[in-house]
BAFI-3210 file (N, C-alpha, C; in Angstrom, 3 decimals, decimal comma, padded with zeros to 6 digits):
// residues 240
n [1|2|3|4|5|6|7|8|9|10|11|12|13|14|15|16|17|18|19|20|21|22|23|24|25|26|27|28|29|30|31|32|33|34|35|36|37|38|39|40|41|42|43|44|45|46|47|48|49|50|51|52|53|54|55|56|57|58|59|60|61|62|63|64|65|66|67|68|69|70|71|72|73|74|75|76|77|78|79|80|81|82|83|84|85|86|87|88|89|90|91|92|93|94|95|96|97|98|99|100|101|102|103|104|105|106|107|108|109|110|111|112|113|114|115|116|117|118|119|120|121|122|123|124|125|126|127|128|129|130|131|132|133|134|135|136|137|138|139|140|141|142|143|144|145|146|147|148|149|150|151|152|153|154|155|156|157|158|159|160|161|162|163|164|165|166|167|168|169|170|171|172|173|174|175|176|177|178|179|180|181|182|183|184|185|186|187|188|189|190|191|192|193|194|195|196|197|198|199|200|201|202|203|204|205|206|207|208|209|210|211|212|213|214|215|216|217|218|219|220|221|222|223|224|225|226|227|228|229|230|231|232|233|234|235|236|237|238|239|240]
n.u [000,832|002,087|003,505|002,539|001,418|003,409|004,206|002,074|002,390|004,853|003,883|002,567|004,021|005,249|003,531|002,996|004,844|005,145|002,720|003,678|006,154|005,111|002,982|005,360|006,204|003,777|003,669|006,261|005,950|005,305|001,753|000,523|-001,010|000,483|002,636|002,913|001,753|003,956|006,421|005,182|004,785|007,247|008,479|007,295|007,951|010,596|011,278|009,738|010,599|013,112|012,562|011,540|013,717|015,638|014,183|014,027|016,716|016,724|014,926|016,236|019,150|018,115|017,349|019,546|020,696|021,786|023,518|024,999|023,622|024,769|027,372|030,388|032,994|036,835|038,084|038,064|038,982|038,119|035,220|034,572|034,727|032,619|030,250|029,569|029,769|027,197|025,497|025,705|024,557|021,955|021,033|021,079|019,322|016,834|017,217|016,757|013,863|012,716|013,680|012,617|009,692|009,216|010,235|009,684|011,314|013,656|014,165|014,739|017,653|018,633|018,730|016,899|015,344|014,143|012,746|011,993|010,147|007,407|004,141|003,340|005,721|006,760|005,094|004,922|007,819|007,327|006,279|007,848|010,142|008,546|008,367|010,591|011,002|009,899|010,647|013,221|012,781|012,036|014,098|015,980|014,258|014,465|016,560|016,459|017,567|019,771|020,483|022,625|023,760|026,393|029,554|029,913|032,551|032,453|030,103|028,211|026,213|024,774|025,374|022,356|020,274|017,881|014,526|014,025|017,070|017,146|016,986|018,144|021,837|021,312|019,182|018,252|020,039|019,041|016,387|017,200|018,522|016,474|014,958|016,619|016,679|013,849|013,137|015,045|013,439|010,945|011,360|013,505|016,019|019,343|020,509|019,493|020,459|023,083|022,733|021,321|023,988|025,760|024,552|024,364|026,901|028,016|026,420|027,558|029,706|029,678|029,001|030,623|032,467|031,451|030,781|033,323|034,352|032,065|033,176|035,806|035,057|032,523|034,090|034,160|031,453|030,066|031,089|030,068|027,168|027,774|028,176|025,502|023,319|022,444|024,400|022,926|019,895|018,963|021,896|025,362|026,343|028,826|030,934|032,340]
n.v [-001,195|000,887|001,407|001,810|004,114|006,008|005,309|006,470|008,939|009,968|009,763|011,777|014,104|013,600|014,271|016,670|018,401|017,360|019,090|021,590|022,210|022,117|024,674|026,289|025,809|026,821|029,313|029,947|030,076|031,040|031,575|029,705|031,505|033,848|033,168|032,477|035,155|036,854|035,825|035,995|038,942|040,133|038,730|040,119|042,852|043,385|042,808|044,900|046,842|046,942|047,500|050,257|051,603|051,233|052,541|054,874|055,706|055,891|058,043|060,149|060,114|060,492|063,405|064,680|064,882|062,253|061,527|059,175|058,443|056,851|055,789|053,875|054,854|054,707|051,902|048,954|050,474|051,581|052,756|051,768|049,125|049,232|049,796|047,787|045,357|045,927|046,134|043,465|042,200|043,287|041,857|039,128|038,871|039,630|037,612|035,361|035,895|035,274|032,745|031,243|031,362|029,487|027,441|026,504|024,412|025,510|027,048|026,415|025,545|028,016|028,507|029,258|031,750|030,372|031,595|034,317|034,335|034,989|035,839|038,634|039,639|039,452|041,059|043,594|043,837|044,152|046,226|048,217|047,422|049,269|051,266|051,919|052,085|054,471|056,204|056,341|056,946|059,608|060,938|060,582|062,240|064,609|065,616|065,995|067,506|067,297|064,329|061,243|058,126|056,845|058,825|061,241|063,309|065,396|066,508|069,921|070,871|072,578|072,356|070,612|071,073|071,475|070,313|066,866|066,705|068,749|067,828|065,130|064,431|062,416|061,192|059,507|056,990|056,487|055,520|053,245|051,888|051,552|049,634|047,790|046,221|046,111|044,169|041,903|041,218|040,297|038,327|036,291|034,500|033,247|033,891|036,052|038,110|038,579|039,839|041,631|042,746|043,313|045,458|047,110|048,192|048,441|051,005|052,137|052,679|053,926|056,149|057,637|057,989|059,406|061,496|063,026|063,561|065,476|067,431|068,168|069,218|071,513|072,237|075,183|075,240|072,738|072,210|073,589|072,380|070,330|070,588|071,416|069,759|065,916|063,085|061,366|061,514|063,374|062,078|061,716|064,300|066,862|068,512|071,358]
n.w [000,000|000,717|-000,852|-003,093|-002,627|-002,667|-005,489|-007,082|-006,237|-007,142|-009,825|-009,687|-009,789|-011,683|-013,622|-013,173|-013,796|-016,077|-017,080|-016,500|-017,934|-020,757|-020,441|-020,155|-022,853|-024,643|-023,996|-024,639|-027,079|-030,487|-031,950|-034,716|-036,465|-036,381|-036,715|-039,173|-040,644|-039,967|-041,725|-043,993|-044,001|-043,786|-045,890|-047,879|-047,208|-046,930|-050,083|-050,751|-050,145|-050,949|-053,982|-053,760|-052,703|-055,017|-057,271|-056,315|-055,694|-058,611|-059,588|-058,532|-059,571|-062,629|-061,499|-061,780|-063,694|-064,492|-062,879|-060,917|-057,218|-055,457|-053,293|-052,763|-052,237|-052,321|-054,186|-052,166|-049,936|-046,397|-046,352|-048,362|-048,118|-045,954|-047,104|-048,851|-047,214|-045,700|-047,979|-048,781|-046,574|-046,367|-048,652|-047,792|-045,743|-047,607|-048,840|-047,255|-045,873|-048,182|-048,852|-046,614|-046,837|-048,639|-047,738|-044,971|-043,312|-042,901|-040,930|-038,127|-038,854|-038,525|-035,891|-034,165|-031,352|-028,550|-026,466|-027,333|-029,233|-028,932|-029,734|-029,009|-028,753|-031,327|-032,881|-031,994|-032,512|-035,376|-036,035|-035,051|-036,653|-039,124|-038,458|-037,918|-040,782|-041,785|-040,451|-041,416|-044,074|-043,742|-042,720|-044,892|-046,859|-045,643|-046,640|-049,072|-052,353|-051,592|-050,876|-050,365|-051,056|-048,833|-049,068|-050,949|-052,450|-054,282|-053,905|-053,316|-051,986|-049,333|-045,330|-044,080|-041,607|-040,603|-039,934|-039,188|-038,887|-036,958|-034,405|-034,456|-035,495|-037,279|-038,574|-040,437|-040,547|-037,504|-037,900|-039,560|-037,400|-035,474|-037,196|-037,791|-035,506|-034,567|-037,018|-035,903|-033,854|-034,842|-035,945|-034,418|-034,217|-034,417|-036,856|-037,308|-035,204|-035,524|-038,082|-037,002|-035,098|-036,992|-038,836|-036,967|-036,149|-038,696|-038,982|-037,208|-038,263|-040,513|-039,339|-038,402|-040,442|-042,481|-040,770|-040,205|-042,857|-043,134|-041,075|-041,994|-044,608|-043,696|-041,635|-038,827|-039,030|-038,845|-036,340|-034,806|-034,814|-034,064|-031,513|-030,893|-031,681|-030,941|-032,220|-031,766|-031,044|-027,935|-027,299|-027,679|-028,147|-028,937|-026,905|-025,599]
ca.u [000,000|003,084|004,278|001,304|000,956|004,357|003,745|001,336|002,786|005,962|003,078|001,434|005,004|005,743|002,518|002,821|005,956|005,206|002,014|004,091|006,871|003,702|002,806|006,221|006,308|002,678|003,986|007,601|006,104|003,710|000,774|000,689|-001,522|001,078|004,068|002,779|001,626|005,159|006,866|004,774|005,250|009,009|009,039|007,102|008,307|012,034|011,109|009,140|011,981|014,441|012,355|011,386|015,385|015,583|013,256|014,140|018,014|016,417|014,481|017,496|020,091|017,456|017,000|020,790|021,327|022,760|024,607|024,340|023,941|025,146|028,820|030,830|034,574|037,878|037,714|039,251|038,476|037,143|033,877|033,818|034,097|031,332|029,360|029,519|029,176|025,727|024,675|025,770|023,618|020,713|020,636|020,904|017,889|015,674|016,553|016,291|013,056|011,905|013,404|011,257|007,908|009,375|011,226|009,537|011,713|014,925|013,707|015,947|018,970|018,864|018,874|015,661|015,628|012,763|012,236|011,577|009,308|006,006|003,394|003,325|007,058|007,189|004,350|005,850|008,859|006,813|005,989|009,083|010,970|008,030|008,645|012,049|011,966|009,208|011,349|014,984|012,745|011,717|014,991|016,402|013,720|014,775|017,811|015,906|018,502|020,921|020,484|023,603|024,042|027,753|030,186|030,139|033,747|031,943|028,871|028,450|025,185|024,931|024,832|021,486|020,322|016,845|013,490|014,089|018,072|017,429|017,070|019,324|022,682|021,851|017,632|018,361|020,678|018,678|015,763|017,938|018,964|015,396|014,254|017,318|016,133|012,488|013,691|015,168|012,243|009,777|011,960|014,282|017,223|021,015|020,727|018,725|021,084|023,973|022,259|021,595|025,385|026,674|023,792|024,354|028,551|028,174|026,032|028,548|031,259|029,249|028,532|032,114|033,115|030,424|031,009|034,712|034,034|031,613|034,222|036,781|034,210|032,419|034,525|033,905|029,954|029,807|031,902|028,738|025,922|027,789|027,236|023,563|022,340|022,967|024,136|021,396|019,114|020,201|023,312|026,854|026,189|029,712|031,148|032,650]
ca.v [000,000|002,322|001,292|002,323|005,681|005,836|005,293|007,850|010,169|010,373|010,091|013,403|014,885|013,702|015,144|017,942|018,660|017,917|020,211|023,208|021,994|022,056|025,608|027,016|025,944|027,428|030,928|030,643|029,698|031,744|031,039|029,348|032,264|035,141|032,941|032,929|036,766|037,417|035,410|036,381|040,065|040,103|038,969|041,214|044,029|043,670|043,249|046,417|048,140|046,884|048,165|051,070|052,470|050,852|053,380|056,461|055,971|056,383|059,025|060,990|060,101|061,314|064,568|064,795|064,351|060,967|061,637|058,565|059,378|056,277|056,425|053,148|055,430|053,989|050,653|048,450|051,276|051,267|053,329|050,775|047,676|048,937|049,577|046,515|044,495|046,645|046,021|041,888|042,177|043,216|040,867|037,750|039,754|039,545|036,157|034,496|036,234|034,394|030,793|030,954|030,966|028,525|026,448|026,842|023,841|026,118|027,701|025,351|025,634|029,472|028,845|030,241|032,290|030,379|032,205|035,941|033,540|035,464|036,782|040,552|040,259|039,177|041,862|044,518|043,809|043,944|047,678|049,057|047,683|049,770|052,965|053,065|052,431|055,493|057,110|056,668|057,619|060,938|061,450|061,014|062,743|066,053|066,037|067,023|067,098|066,571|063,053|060,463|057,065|057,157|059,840|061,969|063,879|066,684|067,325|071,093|071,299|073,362|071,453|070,633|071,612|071,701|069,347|066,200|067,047|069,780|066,688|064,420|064,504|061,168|060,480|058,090|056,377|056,227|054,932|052,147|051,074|050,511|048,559|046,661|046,183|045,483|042,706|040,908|041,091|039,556|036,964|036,256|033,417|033,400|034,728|037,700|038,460|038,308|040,540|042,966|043,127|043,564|046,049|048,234|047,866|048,785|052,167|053,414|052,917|054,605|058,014|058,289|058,209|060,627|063,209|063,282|064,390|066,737|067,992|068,238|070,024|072,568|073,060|075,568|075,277|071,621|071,927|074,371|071,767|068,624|071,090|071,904|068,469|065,385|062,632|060,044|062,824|063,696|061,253|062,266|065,823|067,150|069,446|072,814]
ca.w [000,000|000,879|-002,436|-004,235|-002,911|-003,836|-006,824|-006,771|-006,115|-008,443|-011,260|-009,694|-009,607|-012,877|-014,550|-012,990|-014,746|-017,636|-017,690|-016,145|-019,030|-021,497|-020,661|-020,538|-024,032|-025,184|-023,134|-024,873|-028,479|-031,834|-032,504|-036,099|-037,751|-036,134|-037,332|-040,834|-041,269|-040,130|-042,595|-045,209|-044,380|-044,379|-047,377|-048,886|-046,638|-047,969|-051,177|-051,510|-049,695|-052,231|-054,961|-053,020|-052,947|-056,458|-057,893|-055,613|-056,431|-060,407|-059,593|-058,032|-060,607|-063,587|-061,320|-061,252|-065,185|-064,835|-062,174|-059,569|-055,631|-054,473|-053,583|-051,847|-052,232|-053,187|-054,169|-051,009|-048,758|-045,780|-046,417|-049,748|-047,045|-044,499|-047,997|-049,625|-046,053|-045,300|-049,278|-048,623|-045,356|-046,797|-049,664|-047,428|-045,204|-048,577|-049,430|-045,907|-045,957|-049,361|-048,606|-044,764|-047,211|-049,511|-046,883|-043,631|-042,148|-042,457|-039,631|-036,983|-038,791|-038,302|-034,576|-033,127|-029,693|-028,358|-025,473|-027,542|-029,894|-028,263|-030,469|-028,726|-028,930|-032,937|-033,582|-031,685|-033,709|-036,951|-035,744|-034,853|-038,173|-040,129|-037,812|-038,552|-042,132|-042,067|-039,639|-042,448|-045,227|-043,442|-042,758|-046,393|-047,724|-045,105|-047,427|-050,341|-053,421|-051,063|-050,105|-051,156|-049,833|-049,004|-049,560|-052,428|-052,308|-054,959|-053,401|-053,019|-051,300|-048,263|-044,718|-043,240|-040,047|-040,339|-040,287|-038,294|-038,368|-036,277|-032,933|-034,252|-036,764|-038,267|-038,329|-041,140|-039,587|-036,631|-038,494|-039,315|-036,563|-034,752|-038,487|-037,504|-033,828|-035,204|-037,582|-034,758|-032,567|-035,490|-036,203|-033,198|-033,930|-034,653|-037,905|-037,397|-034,258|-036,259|-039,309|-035,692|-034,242|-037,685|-038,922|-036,060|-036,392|-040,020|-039,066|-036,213|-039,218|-041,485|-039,189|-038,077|-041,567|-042,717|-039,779|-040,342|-043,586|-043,028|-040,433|-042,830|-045,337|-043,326|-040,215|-037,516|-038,975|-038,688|-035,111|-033,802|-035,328|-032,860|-029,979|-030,584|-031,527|-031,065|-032,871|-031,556|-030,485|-026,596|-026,795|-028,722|-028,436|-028,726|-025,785|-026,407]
c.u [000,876|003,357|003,752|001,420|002,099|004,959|003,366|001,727|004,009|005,253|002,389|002,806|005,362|004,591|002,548|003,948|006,152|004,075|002,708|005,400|006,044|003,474|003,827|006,406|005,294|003,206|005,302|007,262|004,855|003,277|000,992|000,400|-000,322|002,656|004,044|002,723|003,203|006,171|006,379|004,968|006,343|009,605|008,389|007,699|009,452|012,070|010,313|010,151|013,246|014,102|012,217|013,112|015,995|015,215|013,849|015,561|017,938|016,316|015,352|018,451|019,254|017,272|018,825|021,880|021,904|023,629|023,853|024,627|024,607|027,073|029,575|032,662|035,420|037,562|038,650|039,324|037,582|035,916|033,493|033,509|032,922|029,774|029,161|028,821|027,654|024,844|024,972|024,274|021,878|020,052|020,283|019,659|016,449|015,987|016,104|014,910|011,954|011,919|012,132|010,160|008,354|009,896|011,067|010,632|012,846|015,069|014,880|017,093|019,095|018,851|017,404|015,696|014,595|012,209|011,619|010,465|007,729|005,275|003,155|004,843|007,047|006,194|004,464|007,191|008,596|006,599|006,724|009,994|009,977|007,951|009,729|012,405|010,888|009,889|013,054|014,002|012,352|012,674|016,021|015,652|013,900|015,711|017,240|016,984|020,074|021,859|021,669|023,468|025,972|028,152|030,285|031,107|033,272|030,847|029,344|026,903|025,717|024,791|023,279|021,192|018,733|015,461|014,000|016,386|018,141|017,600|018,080|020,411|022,633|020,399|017,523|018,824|019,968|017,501|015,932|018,148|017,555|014,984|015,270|016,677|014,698|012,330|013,777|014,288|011,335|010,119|013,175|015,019|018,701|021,488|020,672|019,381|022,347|023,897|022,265|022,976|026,069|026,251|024,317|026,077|029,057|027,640|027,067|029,961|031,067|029,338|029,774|032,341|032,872|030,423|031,871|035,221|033,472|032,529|035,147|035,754|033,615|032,954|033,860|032,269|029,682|029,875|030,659|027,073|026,768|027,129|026,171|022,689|023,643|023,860|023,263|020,842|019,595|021,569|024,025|026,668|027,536|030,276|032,099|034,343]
c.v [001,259|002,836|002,098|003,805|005,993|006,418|006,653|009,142|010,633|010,297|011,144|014,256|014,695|014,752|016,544|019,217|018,859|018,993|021,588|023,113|022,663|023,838|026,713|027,057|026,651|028,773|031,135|030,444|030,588|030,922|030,609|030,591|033,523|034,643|033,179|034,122|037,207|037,365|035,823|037,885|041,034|040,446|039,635|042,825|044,245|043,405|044,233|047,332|048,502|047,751|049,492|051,908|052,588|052,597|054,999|056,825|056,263|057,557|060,427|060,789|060,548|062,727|065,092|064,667|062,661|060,474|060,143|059,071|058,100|055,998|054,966|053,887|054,423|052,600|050,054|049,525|050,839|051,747|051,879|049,198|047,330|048,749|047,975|045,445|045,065|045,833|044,545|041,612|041,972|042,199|039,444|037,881|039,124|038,171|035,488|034,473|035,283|033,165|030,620|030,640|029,867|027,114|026,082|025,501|024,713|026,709|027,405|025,489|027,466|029,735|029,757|030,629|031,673|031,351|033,977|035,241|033,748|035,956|038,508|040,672|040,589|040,709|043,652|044,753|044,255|045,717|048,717|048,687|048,725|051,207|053,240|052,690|053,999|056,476|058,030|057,151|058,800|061,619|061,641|062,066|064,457|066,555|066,547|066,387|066,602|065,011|062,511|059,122|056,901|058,629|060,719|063,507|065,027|066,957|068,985|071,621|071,891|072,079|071,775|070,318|071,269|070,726|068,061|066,636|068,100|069,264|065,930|064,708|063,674|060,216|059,241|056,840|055,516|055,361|053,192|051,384|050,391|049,479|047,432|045,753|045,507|043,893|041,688|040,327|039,921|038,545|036,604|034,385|034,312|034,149|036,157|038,424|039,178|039,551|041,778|043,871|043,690|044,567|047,764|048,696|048,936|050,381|052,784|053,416|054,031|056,587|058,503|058,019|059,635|062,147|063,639|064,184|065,687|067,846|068,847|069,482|071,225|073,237|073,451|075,525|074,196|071,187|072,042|073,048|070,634|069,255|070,799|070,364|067,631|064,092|061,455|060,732|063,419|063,121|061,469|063,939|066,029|068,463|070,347|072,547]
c.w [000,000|-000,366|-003,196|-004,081|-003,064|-005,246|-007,408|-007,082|-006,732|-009,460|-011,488|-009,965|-011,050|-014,045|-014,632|-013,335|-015,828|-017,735|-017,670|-017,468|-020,550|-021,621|-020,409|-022,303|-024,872|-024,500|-024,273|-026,409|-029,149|-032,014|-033,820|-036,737|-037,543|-037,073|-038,751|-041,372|-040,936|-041,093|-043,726|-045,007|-043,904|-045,314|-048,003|-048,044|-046,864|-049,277|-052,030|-050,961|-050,691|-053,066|-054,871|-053,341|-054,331|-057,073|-057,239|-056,036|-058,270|-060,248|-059,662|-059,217|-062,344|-062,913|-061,071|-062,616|-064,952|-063,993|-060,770|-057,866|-054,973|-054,862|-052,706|-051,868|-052,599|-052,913|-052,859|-049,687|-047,925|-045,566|-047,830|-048,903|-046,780|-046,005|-048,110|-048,158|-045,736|-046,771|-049,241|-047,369|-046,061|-047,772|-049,176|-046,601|-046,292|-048,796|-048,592|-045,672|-046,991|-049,230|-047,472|-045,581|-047,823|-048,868|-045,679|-042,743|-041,730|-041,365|-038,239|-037,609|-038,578|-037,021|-034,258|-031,639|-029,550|-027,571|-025,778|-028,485|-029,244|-029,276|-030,060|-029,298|-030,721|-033,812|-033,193|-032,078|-035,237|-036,884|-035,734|-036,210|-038,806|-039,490|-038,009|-039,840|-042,279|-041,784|-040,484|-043,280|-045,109|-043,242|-044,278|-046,997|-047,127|-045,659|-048,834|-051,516|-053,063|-050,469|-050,762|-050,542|-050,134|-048,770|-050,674|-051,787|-053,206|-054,703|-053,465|-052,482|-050,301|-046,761|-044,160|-041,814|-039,577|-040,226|-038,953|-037,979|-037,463|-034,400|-033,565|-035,382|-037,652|-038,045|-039,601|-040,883|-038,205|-036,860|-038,753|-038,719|-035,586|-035,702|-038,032|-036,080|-034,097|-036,497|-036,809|-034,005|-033,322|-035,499|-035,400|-033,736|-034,182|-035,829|-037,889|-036,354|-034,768|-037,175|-037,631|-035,276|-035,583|-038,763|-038,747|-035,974|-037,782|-039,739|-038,290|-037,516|-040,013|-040,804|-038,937|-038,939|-042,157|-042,120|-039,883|-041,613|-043,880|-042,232|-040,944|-043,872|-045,064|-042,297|-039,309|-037,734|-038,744|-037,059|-034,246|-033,730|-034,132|-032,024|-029,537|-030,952|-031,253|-031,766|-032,873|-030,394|-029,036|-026,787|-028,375|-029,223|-027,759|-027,537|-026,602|-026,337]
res [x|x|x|x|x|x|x|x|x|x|x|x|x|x|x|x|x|x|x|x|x|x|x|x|x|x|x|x|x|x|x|x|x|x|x|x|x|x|x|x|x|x|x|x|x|x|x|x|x|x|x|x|x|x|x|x|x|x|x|x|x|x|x|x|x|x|x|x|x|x|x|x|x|x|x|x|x|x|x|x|x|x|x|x|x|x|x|x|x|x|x|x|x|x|x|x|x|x|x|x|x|x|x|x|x|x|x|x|x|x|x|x|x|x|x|x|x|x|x|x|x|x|x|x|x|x|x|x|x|x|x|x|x|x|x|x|x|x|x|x|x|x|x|x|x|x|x|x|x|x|x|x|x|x|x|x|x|x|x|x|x|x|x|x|x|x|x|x|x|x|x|x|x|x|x|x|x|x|x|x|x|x|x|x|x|x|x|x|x|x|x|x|x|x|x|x|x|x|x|x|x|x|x|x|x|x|x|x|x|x|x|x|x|x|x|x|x|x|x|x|x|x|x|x|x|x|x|x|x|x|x|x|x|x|x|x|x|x|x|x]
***
């Protein structure tokens, strides 16, 4: 009889393990229909982005005679590096994006975080990538004729100061970096971590390239603009 209850009772301890096992996994895992709308709008959300820059880099190089805006500098340079690594990035972004519908097992070899694998998290991710690509294209578009991606060593625009640059030195940039941040969130493994650290790596290369220049270009007017803003709105505001 001892036996039995026993028994018993390592079968209540075991159950009761696995159910609390059970609903760690329903707490740490998406729903099917949230996993799918994400996957499906990924991929269409980097492939309208592609085309999206596609089209706007036309637009600009017909309002420019011919002239293109995008600039990666000397070949083997390191502004042509961080380029090229940012423009590799993105491409494996859009395809990873396309195999997932076509491939859903690939999923596991890309390492999944389970534990960020929440539906608020993945859809609160889905939110914040589409605020900061709204957020970079408000900031390109504050550049007006001035916009470039890169360096352009003959520019002769004036600097801007004004519109969303007037809070931060680098709202495109900044844009960026939450879409990066928002990526991660929707789709949370090793990959998309990875595409994060080396995202966000690639933009701090990019603004200390960019500012150094401008430095070099407008001087004591560029010196006054660190002061008064910053370069990620309060934070990297230069001292006197």
């Amino acid at each position: 009889m001892r036996f039995l209850r026993h028994s018993v009772s390592q079968s209540s301890v075991v159950v009761g393990n696995l159910d609390a096992r059970i609903t760690t996994i329903e707490v740490a895992s998406m729903t099917l229909a949230v996993t799918k709308f994400v996957a499906m709008f990924l991929a269409a959300f980097y492939s309208a982005v592609a085309l999206f820059y596609l089209m706007f880099a036309k637009l600009l190089k017909r309002n420019h005679q011919g002239q293109s805006m995008i600039h990666m500098g000397e070949r083997f340079s390191r502004h042509w590096w961080n380029h090229l690594t940012f423009r590799l990035f993105r491409i494996a972004i859009w395809a990873a994006c396309g195999l997932r519908l076509m491939f859903p097992e690939m999923e596991r070899w890309l390492l999944p975080v389970a534990s960020l694998q929440v539906d608020w998290i993945a859809l609160g991710g889905i939110g914040l990538l589409c605020f900061g690509f709204a957020f970079a294209v408000c900031g390109s578009l504050s550049l007006a004729g001035a916009w470039r991606s890169g360096i352009d060593e003959a520019a002769t625009e004036q600097l801007v100061t004004t519109q969303l640059y007037a809070f931060t030195r680098n709202p495109t940039f900044v844009g960026v970096r939450l879409a990066q941040l928002g990526f991660f969130l929707a789709w949370p493994t090793a990959f998309s971590l990875v595409c994060l650290i080396v995202g966000w790596t690639a933009v701090s290369v990019q603004v200390e390239l960019e500012e150094a220049h401008l430095q070099k270009r407008f001087g004591d007017g560029y010196a006054d603009y660190q002061r008064a803003v910053g370069r990620w709105f309060l934070v990297g505001r230069q001292t006197a």
